[in-house]
N, C-alpha and C positions, 0 to 999 in steps of 0.2 A: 345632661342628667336632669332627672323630673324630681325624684325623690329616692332618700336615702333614710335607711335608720339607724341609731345606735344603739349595739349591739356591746352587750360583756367581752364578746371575745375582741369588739373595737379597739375598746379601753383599753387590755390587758396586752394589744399590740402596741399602742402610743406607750406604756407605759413599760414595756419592753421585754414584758415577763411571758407575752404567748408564744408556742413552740414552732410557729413561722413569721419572721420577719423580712419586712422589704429592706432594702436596698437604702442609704438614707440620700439627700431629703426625698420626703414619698407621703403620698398624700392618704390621710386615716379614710375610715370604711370601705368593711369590704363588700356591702351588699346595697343594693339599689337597682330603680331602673330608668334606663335613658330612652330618648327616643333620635335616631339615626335623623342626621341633619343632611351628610353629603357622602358618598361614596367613591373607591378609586377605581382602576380597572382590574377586571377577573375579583369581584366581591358581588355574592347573589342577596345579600341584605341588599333592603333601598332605604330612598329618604321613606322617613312616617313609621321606619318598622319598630318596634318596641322590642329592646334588646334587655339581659344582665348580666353581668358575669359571670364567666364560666367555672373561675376556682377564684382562690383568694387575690391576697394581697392588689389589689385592683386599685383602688381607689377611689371612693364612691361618695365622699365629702367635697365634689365642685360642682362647677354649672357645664364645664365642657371638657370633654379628652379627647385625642385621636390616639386609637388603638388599633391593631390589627383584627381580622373578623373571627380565627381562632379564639379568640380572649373571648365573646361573645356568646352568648343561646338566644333565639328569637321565641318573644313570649307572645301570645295574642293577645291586642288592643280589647279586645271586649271583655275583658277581666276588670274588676276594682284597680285605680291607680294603686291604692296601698297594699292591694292585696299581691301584686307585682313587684313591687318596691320590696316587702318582705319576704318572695316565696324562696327564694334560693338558699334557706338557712335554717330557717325554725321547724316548717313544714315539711321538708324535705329532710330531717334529722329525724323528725315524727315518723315518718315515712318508713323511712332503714330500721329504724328500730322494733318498728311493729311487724315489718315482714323480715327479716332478717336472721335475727337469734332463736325465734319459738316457730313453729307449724301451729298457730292459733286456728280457731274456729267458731263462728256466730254461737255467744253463748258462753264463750271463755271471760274469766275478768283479766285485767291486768292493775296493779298497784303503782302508784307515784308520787314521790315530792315535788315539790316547787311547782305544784299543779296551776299555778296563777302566771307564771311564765312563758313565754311567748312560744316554745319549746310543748309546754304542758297542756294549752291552750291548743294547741294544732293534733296533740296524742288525744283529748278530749275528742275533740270533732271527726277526724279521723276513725278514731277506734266504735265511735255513735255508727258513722257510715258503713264499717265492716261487722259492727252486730257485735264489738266485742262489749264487756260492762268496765268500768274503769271504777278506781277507788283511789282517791286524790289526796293529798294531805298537805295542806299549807299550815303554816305560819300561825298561832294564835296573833289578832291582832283587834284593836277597836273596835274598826268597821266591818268582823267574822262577816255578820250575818250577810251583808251586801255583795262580798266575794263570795258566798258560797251561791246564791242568787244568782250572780252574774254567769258566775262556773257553770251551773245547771243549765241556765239557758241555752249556751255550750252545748249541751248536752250530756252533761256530768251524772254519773248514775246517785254515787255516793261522796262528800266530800267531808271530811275530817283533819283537825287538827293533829300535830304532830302526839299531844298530850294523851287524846285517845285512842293513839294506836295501842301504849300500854294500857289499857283500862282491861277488864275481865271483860266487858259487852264486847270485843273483840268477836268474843265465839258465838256470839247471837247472830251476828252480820255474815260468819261464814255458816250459818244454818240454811243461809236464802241464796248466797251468794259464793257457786264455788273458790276456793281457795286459788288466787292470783298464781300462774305459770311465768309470768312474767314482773318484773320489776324496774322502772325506769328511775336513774338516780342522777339528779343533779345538785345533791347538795353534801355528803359525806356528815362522818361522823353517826350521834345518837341518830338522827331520821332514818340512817339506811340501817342501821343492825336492826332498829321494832320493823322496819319493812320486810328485812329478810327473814324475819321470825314467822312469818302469813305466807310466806311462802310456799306454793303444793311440792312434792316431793319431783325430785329434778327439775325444778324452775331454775330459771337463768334471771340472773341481775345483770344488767348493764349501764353503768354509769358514762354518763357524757357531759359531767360538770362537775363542779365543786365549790359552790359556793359558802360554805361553810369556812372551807380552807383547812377544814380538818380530814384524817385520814379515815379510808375505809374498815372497819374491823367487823370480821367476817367471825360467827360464832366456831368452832370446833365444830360442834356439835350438828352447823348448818352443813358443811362439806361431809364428815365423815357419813350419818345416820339419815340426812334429805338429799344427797348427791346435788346440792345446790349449784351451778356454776357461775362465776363470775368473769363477767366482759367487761369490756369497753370500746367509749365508739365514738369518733372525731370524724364530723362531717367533713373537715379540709382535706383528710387523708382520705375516706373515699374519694374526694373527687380528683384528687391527686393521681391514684389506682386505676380510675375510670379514664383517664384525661385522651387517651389514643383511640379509646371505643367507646362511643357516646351513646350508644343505642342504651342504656340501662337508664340513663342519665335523663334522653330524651322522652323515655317511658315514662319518667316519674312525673318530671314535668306536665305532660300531656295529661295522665292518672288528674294531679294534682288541680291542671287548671279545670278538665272537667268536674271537679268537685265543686270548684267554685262556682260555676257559671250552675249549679244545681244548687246552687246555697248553701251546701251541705260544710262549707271551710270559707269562715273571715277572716280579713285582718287581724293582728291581736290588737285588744284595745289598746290605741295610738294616740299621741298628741303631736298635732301637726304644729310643726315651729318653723318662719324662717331661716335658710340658709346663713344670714345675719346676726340670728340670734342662736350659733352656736354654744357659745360658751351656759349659756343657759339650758340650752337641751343636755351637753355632759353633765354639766353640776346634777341635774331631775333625775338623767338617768343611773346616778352615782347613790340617791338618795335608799332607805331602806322602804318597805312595805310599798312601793312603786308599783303597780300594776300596769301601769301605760308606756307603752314602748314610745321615744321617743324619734319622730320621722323628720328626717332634713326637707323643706320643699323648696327646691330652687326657684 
């Protein structure tokens, strides 16, 4: 292993509450990437190739594993290391969710919470590269102005706190900017009912978190009179779906890393930690108003 990060859904598997669990004892993270040290016979990976895992439960918090080559995807070397380390998760949930739920089109927006999140951070850059407009809404916090800065650079069209989503300037914003078809939700509760109220008439919500830990409530009046529909979307069960035909899988991949080697899709802002000094990367990454995804580096 070269480098690994922790990830929420990490956490939520050591602490026993995510909806796939290994096997016990089993070692935490699921995302990372190695590079191939030695190979057995009838395996077309070699040494040097730069591999990640293929679905969950893997184990991506050591220095060494021998697995079989199915468990495996081969990533190409001239990517960012961190940008490798993370693709199998954030970006790839960005990914499905953008093409997936709506038939979008250069010129569409799309609306978000937890737009600062490594998830929200890849729909940002993404969505810049397919021409769609994005409309962000994080967290009131100290340092606003800096995250809203950093976001834009991203390429964030619009970013707003959760507070003016209910404000009346609401409708000066959809004067410029068509009303969102789309809505990505990773937090529940108040943030997603003011999102789904901006919503164009049959737009789809799709939630793939919960960081609130509170539930979704969906207005009446958003189902019956805006044919609003609501999804949801668990990157693990895709790849669970996918796991016997890989072509969708390898597609994204390939999409994905050309965006990168075009600049067009970073890392998310990372803090590189020793292997060593895990217990200090869990506690940061546990912490609130966190923006820096925290990275294992062996």
């Amino acid at each position: 292993m070269l480098a690994a990060p922790i990830n929420p859904s990490d956490i939520n598997m050591v602490q026993g509450t995510y909806a796939i669990l290994p096997d016990l004892p089993a070692v935490g993270g699921n995302e990372g990437v190695g590079e191939v040290l030695e190979v057995g016979s009838h395996v077309t990976l070699k040494p040097g190739d730069w591999v990640i895992p293929a679905g969950v439960k893997f184990g991506t918090w050591r220095t060494e594993a021998v697995v079989s080559e199915e468990t495996l995807v081969k990533v190409p070397r001239d990517i960012p290391l961190l940008c490798a380390a993370t693709l199998s998760v954030n970006p790839c949930t960005a990914y499905r969710m953008l093409h997936d739920f709506e038939t979008l089109k250069p010129g569409d927006s799309i609306i978000q919470n937890a737009a600062n999140s490594g998830v929200g951070q890849a729909v940002i850059q993404l969505a810049a590269a397919l021409g769609f407009r994005t409309i962000n809404v994080v967290r009131d916090r100290p340092n606003l102005q800096e995250l809203v800065d950093r976001l834009k650079a991203l390429g964030a069209d619009h970013v707003l706190t959760e507070e003016m989503l209910r404000r009346p300037e609401m409708k000066d914003l959809f004067k410029r900017v068509p009303r969102p078809r789309l809505a990505l939700n990773c937090v529940g509760g108040k943030s997603t009912t003011e999102m789904l109220r901006h919503l164009a008439f049959a737009g789809t919500m799709v939630t793939y978190g919960g960081m609130a830990k509170q539930p979704v409530t969906v207005p009446v009046s958003s189902l019956i009179f805006k044919d609003i529909k609501v999804r949801g979307f668990w990157m693990s069960q895709w790849k669970q779906d996918h796991d016997q035909n890989r072509e969708d899988l390898n597609q994204m991949f390939l999409d994905l890393c050309a965006l990168i080697r075009a600049g067009k899709l970073s890392a998310p802002f990372c803090s590189e930690v020793p292997l060593e000094d895990y217990k200090v990367a869990v506690e940061s990454s546990m912490k609130p108003f966190v923006s820096a995804k925290q990275i294992l580096i062996m």
